[in-house]
N, C-alpha and C positions, 0 to 999 in steps of 0.2 A: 680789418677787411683783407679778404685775401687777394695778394696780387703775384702775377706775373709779368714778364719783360714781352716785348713784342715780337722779338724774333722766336721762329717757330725750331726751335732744337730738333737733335737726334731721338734723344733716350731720357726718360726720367724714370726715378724710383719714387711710390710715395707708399706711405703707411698711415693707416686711420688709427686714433687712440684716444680716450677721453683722458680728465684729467685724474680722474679715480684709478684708470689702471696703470698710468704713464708708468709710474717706478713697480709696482709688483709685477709688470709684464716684463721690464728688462727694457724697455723702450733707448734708452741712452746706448746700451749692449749694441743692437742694431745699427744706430747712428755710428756710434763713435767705430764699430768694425767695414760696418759702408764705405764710411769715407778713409778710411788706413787702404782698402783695395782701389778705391773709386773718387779718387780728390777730383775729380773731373766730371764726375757727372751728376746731376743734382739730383737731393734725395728730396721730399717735401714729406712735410710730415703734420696732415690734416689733425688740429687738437680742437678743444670744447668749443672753441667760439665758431668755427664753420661744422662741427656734428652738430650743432643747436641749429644752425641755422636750416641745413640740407637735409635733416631729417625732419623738421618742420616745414619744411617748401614741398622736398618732393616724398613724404609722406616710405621712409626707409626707416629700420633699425641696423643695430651691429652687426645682424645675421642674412641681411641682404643687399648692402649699401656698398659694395666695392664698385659695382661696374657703375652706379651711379655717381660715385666720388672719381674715379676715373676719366668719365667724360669731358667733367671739369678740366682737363687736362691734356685732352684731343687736339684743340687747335692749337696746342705753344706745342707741343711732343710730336715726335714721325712714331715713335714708340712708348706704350705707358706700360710699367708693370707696376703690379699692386704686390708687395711682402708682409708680411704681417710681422707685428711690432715683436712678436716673443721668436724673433731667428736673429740666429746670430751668425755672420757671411764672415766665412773662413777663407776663402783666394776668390781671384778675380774672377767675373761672372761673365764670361768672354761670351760663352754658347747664347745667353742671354744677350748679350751687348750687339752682337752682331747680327742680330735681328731677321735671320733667313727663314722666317716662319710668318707666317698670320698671327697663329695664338702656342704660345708657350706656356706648360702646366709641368708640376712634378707629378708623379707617380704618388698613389698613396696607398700600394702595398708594401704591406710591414710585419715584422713580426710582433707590434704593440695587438692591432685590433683591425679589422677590414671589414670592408660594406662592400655590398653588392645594393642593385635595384634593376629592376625589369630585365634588361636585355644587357645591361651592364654588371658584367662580373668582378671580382674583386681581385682580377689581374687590369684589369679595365679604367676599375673606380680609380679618377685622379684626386688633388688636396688643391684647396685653392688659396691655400698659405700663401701660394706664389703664381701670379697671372699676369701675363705679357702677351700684348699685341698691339698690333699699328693697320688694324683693320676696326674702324670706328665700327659698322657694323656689328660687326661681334660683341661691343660692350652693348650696344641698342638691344642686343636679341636676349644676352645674359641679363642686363637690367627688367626688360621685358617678362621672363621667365621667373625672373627671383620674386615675382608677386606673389608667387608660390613657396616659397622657399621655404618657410614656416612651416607648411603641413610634414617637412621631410625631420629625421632624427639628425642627420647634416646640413641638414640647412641647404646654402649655395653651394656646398663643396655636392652633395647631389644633384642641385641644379644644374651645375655647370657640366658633370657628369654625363647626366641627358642628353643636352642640348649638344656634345661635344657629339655625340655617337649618333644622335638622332636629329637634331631639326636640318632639313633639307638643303639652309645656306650653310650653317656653320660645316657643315658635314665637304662641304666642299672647298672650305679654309686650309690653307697647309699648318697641320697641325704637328707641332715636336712637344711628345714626351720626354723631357729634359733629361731626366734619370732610368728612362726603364729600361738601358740596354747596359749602362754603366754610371758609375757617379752618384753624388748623393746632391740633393738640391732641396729635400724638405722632408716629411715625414718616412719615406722608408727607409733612414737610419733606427727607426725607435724599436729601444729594446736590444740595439744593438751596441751601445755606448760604452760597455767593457771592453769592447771590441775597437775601439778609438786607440791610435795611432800616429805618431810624429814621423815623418820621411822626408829628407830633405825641408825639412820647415812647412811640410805640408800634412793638412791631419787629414789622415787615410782611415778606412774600414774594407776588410775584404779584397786590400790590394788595387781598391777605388776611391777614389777623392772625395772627402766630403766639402764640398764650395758651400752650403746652405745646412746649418743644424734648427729645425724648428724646434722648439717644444711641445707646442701643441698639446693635447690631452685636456683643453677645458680649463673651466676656471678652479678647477679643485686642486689644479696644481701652483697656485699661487704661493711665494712668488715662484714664477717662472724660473729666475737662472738659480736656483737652491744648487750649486753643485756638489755639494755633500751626497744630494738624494737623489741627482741626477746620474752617477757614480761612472762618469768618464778616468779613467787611471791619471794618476797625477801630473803628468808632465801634461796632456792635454788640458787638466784641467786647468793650469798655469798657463799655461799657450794660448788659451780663452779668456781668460782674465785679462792679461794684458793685450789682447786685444779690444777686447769690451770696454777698455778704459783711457785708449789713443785716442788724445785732444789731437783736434781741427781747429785751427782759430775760423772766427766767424764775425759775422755782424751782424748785431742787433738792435729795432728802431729803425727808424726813417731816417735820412741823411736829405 
């Protein structure tokens, strides 16, 4: 069963993952780089026994269940963002942490591949790899929306898309695109990964910090952290590694 403590915290991280993709997504990569920036703040990490449950209650799949796995997490959080299990968090998520926004989204132009729809361009089109906010609200109206999400080729990342530019409350949320002025925080690194970089112990592209590497691209690109095929130049690719692999002691079971 899933629990939480009763006091209502700052900031939580969570990630949804079944137990079929837990290790070809990299899921531990995520955890074990979270906690090396973020000893402090908690990550939760929804696995098959609450996806069986919540997708049976409230009637979601993989492709529309964040904001509804999110709300789960309303009343213990002032702040919830949702990361997906195939990023790997390179320095501390301070812009995110400090929460001066309603809803916080990456940017998801790239040079990989861009979406456009209706009235939203593909400077416009955000990824929703990565979703923060501390306006309940917002998850109600995204959850709401994503009944739909299915008919889109993106799923919720066009959902959210929409709803960001166009429904009438969200549209008056203070909204920060994490990345679109500088920084990397999720997909529009991709395609760019030769271009990876070590400065001062920080991996840069472009002379800008990459905080957030998705991988993104589907399930074809199973597993996720192949970095042979991923072909970030070697010292990064070490500087990843050993981050991916920094144990956290923890505790597990009921005491």
């Amino acid at each position: 069963m899933f629990y939480l403590k009763g006091k209502v915290e700052d900031i939580c991280f969570f990630t949804i993952v079944s137990d079929k993709y837990y290790h070809p997504v990299g899921t531990e990569i995520l955890m074990n780089s979270f906690k090396k920036f973020h000893p402090d703040i908690d990550l939760i990490v929804f696995r098959q026994d609450m996806i069986d449950k919540v997708f049976a209650e409230k009637k979601v799949n993989f492709y529309n269940c964040k904001p509804t796995f999110a709300k789960l997490l309303t009343p213990h959080y002032k702040t919830v963002v949702n990361i997906d299990a195939d990023s790997i968090v390179l320095g501390r998520l301070d812009e995110i942490i400090k929460a001066d926004y309603e809803i916080a989204v990456p940017t998801n132009f790239n040079d990989y591949e861009n979406m456009s729809i209706e009235n939203v361009t593909e400077e416009m089109f955000v990824q929703a790899g990565l979703v923060a906010s501390n306006n309940v609200k917002f998850w109600d109206i995204w959850e709401f929306n994503n009944q739909n999400a299915m008919k889109y080729t993106a799923q919720e990342n066009t959902v959210l898309s929409l709803i960001l530019y166009n429904d009438p409350l969200v549209k008056l949320m203070d909204l920060k695109i994490l990345d679109k002025d500088k920084d990397y925080y999720g997909c529009k690194s991709l395609d760019r990964e030769k271009e990876f970089y070590l400065e001062d112990g920080k991996v840069m592209c472009r002379k800008e910090q990459v905080h957030v590497y998705h991988v993104a691209k589907g399930g074809a690109s199973m597993p996720k952290f192949d970095f042979n095929r991923l072909g970030f130049p070697e010292e990064v690719t070490d500087h990843m590694l050993v981050l991916g692999a920094y144990g956290t002691s923890m505790r597990l079971g009921a005491i």
